[in-house]
C-alpha positions, 0 to 999 in steps of 0.5 A: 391072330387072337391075343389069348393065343399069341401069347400063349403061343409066345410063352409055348416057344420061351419054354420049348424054344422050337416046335414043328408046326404040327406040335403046335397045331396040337397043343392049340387044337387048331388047324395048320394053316392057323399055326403057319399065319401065326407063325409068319406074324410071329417072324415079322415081329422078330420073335420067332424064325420059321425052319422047315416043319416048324419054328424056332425061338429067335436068339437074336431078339432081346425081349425073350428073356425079359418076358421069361423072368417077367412070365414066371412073376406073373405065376407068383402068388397069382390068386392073390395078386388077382383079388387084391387088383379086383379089390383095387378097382374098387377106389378107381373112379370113373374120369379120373387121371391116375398113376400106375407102377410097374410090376406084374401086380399093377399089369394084373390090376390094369387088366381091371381097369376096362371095367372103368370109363374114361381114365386117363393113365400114366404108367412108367411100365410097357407092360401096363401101356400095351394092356391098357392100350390095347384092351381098353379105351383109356388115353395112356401116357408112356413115360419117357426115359432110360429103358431097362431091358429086364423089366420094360419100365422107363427110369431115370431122371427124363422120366421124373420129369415128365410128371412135372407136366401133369397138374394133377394126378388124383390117384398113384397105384404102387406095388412094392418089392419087399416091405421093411418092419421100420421104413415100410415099402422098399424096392430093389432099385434106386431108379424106380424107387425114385419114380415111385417117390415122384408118383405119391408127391404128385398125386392126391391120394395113393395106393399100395397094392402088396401080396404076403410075400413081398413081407418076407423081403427087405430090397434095399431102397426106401419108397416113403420119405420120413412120416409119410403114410399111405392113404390105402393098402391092399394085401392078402388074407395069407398075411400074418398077424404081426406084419399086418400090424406093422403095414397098418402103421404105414397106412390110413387104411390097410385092407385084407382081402380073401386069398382062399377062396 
């Protein structure tokens, strides 16, 4: 089965829920038998049940509903989150070890770094891992710890500890759940706030990927310790003129890359 349409397959059924195998068939303008190997793989990994005619979602697996919220972020602000990850790769050097965040913006941004050669990542995000993994020949390292089943990130103490292994980390790719006017990046979680605290502590430089909307929110845990700066931060050119002035006091280096266009 093709990635592209396993998983649009995937995101078909968490919105239909079920569909019989012509509908399918249809919609992806293949041929019956496809749709059948596709569903029987899709059974075999528990995500969906085969009925007569058809398919139906499988309600007895938990990553549904994790990959619905994490679906309808994706779509948020897509453009943006697209020109600000290519604008990224731009600081990314070949043979470098680099740190990468959770979140829909660093899977976007990970989605990049094939352009790039021999890296190697470490990322608390499963996300970011089965793309990298996948998609390019980059050596990966998963994060251990607590698993929250929401996001499909690992937290928590165990995970903290697992950078101490590394001697170097030259680069650490951050996003942000809101943006404070006084404290900076600010995340929802304590948890992964305390991971994003451990990445810029361990690595030599680090950047901040943020789209305009995350300036209108105010999550409730800091990300920068006091008089810490970041070394770069990436936004979109739909930021507004006071807000860009207050990330710029965050940050060596602020860029605004075209959102429009």
């Amino acid at each position: 089965m093709k990635g592209d349409r396993r998983q649009q397959m995937m995101e078909y059924f968490l919105s239909h829920t079920k569909a019989t195998t012509q509908e399918v068939s249809d919609y992806f303008n293949i041929s019956i038998e496809t749709v059948r190997r596709d569903f029987s793989g899709l059974e075999k990994e528990g995500f969906l049940k085969r009925v007569h005619g058809g398919a139906i979602l499988n309600r007895n697996n938990r990553m549904p509903a994790a990959m619905a919220a994490w679906n309808v972020r994706m779509a948020d602000h897509l453009r943006e989150k697209q020109a600000i990850a290519h604008e990224a790769l731009k600081y990314i050097p070949d043979g470098s070890t680099i740190a990468l965040d959770s979140g829909t913006t660093m899977q976007i941004f990970a989605e990049q770094l094939a352009e790039r050669k021999e890296l190697t990542v470490i990322t608390n995000c499963m996300h970011v891992a089965n793309v990298i993994s996948m998609h390019t020949p980059h050596a990966v390292y998963m994060i251990g710890g607590l698993v929250k089943r929401d996001e499909l990130i690992t937290t928590g103490y165990l995970a903290d500890d697992f950078l101490h292994h590394f001697s170097r980390v030259d680069l650490a790719i951050i996003a942000t759940d809101g943006f404070d006017a006084k404290l900076g990046p600010t995340d929802h979680s304590a948890e992964t706030s305390m991971i994003k605290r451990s990445f810029i502590q361990k690595a030599n430089k680090t950047l901040c990927l943020i789209d305009h909307s995350k300036f209108s929110i105010n999550a409730l845990f800091t990300t920068l310790s006091n008089e810490e700066q970041l070394d770069l931060c990436i936004t979109d050119s739909l930021i507004q003129p006071e807000e860009l002035e207050r990330l710029r006091s965050f940050s060596r280096q602020v860029v605004v890359v075209d959102a429009i266009s």
